[in-house]
N, CA, C and O atoms as a DFTB+ gen file, in Angstrom:
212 C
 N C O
     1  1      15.124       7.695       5.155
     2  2      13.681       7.817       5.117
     3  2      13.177       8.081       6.530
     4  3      13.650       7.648       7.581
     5  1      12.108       8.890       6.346
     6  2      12.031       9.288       7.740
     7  2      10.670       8.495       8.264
     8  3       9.931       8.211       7.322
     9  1      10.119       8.026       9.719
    10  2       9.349       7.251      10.092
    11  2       8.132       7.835      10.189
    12  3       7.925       8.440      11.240
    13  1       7.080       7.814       9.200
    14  2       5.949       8.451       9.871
    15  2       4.725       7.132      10.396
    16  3       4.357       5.980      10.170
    17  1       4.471       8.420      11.297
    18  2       2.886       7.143      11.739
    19  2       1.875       7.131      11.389
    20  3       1.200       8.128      11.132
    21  1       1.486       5.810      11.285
    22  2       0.214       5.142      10.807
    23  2      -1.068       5.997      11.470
    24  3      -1.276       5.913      12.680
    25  1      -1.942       6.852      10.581
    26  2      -2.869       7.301      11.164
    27  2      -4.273       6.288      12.308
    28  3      -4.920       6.414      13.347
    29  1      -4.065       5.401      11.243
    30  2      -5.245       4.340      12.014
    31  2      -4.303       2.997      11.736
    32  3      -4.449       2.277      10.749
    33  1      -3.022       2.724      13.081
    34  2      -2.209       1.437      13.246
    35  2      -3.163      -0.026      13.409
    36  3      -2.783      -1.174      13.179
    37  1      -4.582       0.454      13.904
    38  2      -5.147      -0.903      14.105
    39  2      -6.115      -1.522      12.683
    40  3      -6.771      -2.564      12.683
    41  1      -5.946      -0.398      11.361
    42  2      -6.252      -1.349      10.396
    43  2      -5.556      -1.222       9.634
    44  3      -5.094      -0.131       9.299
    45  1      -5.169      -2.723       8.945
    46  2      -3.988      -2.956       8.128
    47  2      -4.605      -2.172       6.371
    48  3      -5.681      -1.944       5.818
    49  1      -3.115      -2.005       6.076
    50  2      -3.261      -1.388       4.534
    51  2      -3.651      -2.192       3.561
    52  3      -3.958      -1.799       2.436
    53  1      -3.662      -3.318       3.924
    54  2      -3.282      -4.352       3.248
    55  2      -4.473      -5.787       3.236
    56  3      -4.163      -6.668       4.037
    57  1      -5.423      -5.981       2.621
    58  2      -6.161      -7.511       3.179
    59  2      -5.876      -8.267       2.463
    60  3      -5.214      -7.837       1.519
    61  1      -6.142      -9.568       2.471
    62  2      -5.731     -10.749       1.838
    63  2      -7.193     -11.311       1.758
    64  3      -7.912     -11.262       2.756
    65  1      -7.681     -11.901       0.449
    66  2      -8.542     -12.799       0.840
    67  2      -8.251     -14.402      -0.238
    68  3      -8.428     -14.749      -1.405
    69  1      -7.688     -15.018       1.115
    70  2      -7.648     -16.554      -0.074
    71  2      -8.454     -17.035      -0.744
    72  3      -9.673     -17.042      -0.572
    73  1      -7.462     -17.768      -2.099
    74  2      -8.456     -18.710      -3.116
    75  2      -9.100     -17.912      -4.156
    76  3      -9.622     -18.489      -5.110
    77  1      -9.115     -16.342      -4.040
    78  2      -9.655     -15.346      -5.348
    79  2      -8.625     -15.605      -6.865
    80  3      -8.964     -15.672      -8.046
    81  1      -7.469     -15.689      -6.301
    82  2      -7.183     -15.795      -7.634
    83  2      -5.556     -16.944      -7.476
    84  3      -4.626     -16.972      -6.670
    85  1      -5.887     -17.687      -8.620
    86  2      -4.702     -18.738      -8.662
    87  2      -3.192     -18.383      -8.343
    88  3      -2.807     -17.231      -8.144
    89  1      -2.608     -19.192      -8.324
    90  2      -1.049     -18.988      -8.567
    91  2      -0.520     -18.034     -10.066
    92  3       0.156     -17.016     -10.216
    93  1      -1.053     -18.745     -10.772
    94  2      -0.113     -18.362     -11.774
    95  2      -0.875     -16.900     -12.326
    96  3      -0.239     -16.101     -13.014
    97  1      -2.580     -16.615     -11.863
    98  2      -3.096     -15.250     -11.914
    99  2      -1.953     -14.041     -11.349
   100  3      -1.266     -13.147     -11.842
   101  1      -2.275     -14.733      -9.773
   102  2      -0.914     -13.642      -9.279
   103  2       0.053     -13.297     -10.136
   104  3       0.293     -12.101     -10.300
   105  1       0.464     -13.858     -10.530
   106  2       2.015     -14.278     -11.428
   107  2       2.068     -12.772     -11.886
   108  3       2.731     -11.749     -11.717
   109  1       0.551     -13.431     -12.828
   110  2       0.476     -12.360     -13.870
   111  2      -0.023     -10.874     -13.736
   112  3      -0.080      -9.991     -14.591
   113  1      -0.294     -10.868     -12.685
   114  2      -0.794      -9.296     -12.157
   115  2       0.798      -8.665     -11.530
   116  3       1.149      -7.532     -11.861
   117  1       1.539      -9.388     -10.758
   118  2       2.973      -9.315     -10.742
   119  2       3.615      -8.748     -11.594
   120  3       4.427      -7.824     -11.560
   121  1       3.065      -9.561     -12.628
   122  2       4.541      -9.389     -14.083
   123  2       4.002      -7.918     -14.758
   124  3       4.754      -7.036     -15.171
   125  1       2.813      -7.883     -14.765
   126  2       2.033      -6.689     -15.333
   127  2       2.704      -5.136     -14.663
   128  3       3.112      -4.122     -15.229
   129  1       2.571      -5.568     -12.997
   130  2       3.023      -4.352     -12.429
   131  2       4.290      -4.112     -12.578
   132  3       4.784      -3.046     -12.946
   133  1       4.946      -5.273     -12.245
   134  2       6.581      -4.607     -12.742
   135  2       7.050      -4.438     -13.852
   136  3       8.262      -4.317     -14.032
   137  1       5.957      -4.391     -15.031
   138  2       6.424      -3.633     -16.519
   139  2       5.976      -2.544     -16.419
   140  3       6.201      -1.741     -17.324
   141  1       5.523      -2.323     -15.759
   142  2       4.529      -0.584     -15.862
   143  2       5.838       0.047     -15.242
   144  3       5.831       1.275     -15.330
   145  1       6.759      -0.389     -14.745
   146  2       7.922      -0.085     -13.704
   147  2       7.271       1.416     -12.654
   148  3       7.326       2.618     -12.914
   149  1       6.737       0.751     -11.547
   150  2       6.510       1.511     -10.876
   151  2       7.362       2.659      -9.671
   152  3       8.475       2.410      -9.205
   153  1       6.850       3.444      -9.461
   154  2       7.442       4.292      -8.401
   155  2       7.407       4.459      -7.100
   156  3       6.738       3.574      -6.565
   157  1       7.759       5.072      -6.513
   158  2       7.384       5.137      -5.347
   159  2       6.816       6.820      -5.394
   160  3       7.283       7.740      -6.066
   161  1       5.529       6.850      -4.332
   162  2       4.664       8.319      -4.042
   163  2       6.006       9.179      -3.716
   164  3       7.056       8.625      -3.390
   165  1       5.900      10.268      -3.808
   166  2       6.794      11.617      -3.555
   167  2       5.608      12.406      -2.702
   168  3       6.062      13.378      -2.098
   169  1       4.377      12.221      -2.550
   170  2       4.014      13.459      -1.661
   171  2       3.030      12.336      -0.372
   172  3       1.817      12.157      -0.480
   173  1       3.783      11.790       0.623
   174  2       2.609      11.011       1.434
   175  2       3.060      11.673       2.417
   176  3       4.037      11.233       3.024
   177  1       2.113      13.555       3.013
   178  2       2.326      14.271       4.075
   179  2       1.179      13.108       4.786
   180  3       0.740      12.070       4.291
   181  1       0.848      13.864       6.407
   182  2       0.102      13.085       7.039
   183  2      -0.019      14.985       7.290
   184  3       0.710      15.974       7.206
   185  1      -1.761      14.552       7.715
   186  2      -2.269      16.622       7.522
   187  2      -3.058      16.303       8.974
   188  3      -4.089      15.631       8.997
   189  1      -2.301      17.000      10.455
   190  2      -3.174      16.725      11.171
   191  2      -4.104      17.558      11.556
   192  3      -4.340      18.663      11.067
   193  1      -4.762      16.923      12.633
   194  2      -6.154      17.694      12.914
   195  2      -5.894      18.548      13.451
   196  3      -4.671      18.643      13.563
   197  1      -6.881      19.969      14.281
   198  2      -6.401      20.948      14.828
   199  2      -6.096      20.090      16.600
   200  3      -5.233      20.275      17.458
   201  1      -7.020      19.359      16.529
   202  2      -6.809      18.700      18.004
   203  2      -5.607      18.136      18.452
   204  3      -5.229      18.082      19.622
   205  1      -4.703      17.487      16.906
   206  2      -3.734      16.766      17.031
   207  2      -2.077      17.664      17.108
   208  3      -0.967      17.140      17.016
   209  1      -2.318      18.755      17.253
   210  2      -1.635      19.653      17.044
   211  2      -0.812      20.070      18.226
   212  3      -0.037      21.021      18.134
């Protein structure tokens, strides 16, 4: 796999906000996604600018 970079490294992909949903909610949003059996993206180019060029 090859390394690409984070267009904007100083905000995460990712937030967390505690206490929205229980333990065993998670669980179940968990169990949900891994029956859908997910994939992984096949097209994540990064398209740069003319400046970045």
């Amino acid at each position: 796999m090859t390394d690409v970079p984070l267009r904007f490294p100083e905000v995460p992909l990712l937030w967390t906000v505690p206490g929205v949903y229980s333990p065993a909610e998670r669980a179940a949003f968990a169990a949900r996604i891994e029956a859908g059996e997910p994939e992984q993206a096949t097209n994540n180019t990064i398209r740069l600018t003319y400046a970045e060029r």
